[in-house]
Structures are given as structure tokens and as C-alpha cells.
Jmol script that loads the backbone (N, CA, C; Angstrom):
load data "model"
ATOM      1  N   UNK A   1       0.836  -1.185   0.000  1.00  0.00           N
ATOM      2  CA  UNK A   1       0.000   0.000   0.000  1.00  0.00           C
ATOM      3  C   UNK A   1       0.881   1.249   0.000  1.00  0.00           C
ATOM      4  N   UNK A   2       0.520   2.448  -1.001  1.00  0.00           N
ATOM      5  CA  UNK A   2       1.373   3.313  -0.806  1.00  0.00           C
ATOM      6  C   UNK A   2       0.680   4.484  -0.194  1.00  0.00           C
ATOM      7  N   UNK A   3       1.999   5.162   0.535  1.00  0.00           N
ATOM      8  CA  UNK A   3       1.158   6.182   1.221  1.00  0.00           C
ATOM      9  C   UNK A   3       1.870   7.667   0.461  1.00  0.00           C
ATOM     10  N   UNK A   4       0.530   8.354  -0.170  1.00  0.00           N
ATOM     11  CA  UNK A   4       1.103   9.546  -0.277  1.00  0.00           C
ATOM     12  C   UNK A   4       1.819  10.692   0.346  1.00  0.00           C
ATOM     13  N   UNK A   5       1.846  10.414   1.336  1.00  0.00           N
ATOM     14  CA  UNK A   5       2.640  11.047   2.485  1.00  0.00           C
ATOM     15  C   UNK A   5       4.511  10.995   2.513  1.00  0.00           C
ATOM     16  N   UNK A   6       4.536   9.412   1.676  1.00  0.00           N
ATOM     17  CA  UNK A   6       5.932   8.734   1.776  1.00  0.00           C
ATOM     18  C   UNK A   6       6.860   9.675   1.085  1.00  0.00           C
ATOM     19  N   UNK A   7       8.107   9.981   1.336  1.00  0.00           N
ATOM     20  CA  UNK A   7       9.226  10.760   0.449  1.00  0.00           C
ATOM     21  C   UNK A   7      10.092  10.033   0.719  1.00  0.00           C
ATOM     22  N   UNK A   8      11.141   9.457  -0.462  1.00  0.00           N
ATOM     23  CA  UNK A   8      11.850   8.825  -0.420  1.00  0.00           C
ATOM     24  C   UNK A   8      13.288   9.940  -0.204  1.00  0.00           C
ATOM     25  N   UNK A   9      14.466   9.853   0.398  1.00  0.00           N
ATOM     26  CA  UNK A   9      15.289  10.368   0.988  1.00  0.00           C
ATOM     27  C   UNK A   9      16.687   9.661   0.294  1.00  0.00           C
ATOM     28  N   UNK A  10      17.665  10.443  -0.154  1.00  0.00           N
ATOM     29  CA  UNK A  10      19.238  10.386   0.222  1.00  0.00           C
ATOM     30  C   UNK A  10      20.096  10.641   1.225  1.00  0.00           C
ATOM     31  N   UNK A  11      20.110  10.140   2.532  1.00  0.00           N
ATOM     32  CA  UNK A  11      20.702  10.700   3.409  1.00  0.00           C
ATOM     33  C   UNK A  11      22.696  10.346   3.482  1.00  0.00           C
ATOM     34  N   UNK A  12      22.951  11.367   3.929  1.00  0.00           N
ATOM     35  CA  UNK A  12      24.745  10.662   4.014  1.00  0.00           C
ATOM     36  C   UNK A  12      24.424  10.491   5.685  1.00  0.00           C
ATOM     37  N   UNK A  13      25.570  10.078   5.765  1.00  0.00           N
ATOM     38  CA  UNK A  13      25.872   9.809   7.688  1.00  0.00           C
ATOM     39  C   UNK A  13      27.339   9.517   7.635  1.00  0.00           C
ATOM     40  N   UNK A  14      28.127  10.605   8.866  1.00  0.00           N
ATOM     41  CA  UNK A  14      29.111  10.551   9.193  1.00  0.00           C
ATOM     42  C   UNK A  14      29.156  10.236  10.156  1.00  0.00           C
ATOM     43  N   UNK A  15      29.734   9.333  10.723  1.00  0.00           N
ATOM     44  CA  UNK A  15      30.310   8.853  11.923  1.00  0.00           C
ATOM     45  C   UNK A  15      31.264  10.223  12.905  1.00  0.00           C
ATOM     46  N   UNK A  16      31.425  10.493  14.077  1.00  0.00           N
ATOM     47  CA  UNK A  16      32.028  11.440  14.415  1.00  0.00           C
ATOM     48  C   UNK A  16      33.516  10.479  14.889  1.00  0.00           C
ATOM     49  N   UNK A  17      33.523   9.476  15.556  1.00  0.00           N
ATOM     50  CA  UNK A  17      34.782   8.951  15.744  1.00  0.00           C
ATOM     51  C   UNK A  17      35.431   8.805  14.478  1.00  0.00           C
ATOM     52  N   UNK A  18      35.076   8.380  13.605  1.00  0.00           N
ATOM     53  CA  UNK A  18      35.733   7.922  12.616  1.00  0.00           C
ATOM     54  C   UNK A  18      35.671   8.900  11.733  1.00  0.00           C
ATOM     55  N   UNK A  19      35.224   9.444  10.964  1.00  0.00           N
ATOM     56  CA  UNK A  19      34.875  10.279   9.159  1.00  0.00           C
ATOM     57  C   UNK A  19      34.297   9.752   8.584  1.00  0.00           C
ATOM     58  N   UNK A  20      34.352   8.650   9.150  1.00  0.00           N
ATOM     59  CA  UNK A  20      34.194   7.489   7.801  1.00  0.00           C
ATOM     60  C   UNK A  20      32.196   7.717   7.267  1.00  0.00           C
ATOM     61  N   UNK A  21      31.624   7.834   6.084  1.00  0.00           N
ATOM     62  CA  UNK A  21      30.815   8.468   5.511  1.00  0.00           C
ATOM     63  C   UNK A  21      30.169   7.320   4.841  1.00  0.00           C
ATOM     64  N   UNK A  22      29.029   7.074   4.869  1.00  0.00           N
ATOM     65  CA  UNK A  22      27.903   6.270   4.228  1.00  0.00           C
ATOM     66  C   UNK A  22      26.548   6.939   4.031  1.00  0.00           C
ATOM     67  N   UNK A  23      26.428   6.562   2.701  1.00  0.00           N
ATOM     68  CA  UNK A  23      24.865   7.040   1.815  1.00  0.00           C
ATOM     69  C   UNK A  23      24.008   6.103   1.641  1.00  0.00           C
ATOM     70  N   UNK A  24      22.770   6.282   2.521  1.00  0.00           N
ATOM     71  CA  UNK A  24      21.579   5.428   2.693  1.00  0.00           C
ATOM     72  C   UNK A  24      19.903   6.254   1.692  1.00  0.00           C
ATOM     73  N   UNK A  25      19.551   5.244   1.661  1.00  0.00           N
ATOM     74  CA  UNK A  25      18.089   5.584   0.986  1.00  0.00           C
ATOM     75  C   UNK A  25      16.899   5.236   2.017  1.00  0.00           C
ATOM     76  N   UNK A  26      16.082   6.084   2.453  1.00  0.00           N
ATOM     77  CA  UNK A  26      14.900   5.944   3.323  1.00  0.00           C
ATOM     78  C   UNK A  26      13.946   6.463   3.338  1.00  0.00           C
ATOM     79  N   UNK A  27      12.599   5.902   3.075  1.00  0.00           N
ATOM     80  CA  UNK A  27      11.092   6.191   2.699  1.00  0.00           C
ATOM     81  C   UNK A  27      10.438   6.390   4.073  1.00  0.00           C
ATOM     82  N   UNK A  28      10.093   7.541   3.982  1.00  0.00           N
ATOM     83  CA  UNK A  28       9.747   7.836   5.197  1.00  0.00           C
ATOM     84  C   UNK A  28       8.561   8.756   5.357  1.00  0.00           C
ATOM     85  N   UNK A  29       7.835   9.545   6.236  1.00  0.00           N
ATOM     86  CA  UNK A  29       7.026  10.414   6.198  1.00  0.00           C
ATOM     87  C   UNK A  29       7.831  11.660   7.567  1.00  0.00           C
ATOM     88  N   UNK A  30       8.398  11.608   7.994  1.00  0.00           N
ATOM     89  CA  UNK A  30       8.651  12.305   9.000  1.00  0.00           C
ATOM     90  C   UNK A  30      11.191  11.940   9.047  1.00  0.00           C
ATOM     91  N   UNK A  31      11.576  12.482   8.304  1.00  0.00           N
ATOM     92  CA  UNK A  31      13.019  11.933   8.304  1.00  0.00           C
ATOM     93  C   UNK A  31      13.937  12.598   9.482  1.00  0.00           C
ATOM     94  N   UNK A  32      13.412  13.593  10.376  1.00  0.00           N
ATOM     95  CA  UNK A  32      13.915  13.593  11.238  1.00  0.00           C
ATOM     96  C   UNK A  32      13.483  12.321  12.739  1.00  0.00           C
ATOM     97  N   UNK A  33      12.339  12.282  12.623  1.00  0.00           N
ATOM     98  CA  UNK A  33      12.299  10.923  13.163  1.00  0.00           C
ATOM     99  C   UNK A  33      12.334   9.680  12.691  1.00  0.00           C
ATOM    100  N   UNK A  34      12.588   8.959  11.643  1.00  0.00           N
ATOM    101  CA  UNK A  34      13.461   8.477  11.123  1.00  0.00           C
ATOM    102  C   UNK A  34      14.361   8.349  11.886  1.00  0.00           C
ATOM    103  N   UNK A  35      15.663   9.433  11.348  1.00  0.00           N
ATOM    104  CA  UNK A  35      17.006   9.235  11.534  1.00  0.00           C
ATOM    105  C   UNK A  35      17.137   9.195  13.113  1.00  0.00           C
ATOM    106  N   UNK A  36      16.526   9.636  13.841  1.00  0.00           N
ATOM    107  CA  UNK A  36      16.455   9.042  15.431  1.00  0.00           C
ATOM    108  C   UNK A  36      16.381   8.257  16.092  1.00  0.00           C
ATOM    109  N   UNK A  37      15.489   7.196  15.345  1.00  0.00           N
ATOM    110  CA  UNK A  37      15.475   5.926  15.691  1.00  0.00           C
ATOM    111  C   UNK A  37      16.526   5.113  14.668  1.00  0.00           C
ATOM    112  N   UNK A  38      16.878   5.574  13.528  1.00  0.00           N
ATOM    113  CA  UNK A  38      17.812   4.814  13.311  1.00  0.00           C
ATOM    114  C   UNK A  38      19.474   5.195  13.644  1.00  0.00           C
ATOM    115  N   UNK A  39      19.201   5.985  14.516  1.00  0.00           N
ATOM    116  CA  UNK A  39      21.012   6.443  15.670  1.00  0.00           C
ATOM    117  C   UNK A  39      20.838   5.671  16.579  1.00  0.00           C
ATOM    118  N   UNK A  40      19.186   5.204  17.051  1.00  0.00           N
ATOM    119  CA  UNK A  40      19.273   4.305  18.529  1.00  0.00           C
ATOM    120  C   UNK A  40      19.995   2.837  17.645  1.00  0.00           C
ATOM    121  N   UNK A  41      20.851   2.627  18.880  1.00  0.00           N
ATOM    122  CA  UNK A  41      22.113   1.835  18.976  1.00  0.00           C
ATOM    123  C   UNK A  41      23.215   2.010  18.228  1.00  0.00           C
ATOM    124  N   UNK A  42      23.650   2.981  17.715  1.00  0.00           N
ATOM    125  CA  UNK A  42      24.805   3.355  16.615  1.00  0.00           C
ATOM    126  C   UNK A  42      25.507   4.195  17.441  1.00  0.00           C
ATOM    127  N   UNK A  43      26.764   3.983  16.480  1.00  0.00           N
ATOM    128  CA  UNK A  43      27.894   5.144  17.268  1.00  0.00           C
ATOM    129  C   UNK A  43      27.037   6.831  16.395  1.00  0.00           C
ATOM    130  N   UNK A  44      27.521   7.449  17.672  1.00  0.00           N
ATOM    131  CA  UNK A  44      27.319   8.578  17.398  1.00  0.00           C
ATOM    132  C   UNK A  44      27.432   9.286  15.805  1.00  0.00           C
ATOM    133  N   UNK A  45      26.438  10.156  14.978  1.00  0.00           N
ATOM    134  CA  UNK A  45      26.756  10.556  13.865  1.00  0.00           C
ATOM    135  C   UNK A  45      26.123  11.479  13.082  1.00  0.00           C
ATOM    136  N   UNK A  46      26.521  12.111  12.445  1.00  0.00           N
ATOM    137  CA  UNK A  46      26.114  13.727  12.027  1.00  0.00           C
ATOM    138  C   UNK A  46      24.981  13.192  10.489  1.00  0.00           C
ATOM    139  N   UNK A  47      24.146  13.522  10.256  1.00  0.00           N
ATOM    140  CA  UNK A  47      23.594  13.188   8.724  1.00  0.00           C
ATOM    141  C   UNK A  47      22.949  14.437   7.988  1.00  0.00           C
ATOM    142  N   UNK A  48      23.242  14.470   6.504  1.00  0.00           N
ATOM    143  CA  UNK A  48      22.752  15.460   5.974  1.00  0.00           C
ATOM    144  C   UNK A  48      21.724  14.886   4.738  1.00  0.00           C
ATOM    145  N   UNK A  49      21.074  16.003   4.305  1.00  0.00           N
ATOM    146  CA  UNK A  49      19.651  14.857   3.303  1.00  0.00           C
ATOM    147  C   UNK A  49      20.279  15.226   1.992  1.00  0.00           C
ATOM    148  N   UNK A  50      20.763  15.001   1.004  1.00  0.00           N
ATOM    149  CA  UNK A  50      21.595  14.514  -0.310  1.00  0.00           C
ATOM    150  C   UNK A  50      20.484  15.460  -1.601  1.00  0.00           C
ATOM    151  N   UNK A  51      19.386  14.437  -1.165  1.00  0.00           N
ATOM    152  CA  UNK A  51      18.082  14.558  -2.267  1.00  0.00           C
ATOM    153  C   UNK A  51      16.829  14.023  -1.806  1.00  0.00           C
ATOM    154  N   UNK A  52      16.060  14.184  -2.529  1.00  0.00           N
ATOM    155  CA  UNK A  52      14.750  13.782  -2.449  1.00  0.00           C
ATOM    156  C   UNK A  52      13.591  13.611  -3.005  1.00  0.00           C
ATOM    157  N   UNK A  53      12.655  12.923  -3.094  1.00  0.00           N
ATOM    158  CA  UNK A  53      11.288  12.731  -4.213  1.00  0.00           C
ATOM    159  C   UNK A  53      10.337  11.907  -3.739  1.00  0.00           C
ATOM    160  N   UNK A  54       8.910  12.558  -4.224  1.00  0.00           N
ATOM    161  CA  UNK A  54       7.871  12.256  -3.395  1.00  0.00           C
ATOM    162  C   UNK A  54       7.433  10.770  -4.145  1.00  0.00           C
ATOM    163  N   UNK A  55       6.882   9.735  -3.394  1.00  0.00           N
ATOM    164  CA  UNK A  55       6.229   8.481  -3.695  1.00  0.00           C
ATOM    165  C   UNK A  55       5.751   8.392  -5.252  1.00  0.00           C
ATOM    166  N   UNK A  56       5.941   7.828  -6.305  1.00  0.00           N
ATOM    167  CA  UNK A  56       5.606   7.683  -7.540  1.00  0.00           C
ATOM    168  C   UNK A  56       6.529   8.217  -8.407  1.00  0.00           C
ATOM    169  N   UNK A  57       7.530   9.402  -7.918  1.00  0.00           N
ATOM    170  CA  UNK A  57       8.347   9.584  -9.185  1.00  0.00           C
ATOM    171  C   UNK A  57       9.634   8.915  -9.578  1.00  0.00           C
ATOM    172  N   UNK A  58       9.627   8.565 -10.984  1.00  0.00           N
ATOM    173  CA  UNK A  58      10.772   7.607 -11.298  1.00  0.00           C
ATOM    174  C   UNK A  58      11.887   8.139 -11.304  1.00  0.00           C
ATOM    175  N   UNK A  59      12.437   9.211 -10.911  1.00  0.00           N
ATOM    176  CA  UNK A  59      14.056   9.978 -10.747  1.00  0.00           C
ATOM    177  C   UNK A  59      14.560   9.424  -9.993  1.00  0.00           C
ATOM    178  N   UNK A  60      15.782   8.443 -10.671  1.00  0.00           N
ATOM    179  CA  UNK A  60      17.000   8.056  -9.415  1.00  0.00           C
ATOM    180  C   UNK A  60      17.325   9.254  -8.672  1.00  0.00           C
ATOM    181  N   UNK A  61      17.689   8.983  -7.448  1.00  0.00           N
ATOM    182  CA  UNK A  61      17.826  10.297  -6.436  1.00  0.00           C
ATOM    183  C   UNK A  61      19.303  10.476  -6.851  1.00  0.00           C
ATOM    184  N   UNK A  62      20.166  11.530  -6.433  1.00  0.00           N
ATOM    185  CA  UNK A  62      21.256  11.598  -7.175  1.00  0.00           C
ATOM    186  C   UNK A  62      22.202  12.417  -5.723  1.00  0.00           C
ATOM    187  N   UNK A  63      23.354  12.558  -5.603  1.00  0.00           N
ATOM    188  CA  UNK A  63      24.423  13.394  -4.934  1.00  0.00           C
ATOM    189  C   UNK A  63      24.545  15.013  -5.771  1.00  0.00           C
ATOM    190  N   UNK A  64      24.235  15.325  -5.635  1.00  0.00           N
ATOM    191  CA  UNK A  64      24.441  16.642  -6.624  1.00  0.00           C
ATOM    192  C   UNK A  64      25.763  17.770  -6.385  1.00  0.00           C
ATOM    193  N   UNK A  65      25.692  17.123  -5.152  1.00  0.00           N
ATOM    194  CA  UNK A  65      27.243  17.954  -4.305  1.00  0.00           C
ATOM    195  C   UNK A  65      28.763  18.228  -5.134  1.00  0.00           C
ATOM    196  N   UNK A  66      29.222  19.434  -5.170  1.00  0.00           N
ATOM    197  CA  UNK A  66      30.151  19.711  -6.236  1.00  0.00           C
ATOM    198  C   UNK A  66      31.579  19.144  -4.799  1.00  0.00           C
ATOM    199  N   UNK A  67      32.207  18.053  -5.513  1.00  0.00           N
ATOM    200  CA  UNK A  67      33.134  17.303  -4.880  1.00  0.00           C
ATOM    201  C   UNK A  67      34.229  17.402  -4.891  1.00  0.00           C
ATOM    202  N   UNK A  68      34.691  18.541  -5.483  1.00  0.00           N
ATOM    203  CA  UNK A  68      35.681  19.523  -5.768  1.00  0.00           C
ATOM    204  C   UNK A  68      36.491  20.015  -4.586  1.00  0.00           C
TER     205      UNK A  68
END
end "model"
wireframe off; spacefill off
backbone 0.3
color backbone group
């Protein structure tokens, strides 16, 4: 069942001990709670939202960040 509410998300997540940097995808309706429950049990870590698009559209989500 889909919910129009859903936005699918690019989030990065940095670890603060480490640097070390991973890019996740998450359908969500609310992504700050989300990402709250998905820090419960993780090491500590900073996340920023990449991209984004609402339920039904076919655009791969993309990094758009100039990496320069």
C-alpha cells in the first residue's frame, strides 16, 4: 500500500569517531524521526539529506554535491 505522504530520501551519515561516511536511501514520512530511531544503537553521527522525491516519481535520487 502506498502512502502519499511517503518521500523517499538520500541521506549521508558521518560517523564522528571515525569520518568514515555512508549514503543510505529511506522512505519515510517524518526523516527527522526516522534518523532518530535509526542512531538508537549506533555510534554517534552527524547526517545530511543529499536529495529527495515524493512516492511515484521515477528519478534516481542523485548526490548533486560539487566534490571539488
Amino acid at each position: 500500500m502506498r502512502d502519499e505522504n511517503n518521500i523517499t530520501y538520500l541521506v549521508e551519515i558521518m560517523y564522528y569517531d571515525t569520518h568514515n561516511t555512508e549514503v543510505i536511501t529511506l522512505t519515510t514520512e517524518d526523516l527527522n524521526w526516522s534518523m532518530n530511531q535509526y542512531q538508537r544503537n549506533r555510534r554517534p553521527f552527524e547526517w545530511e539529506k543529499l536529495d529527495w522525491k515524493r512516492e511515484g516519481d521515477p528519478r534516481e535520487l542523485a548526490d548533486e554535491r560539487d566534490m571539488e
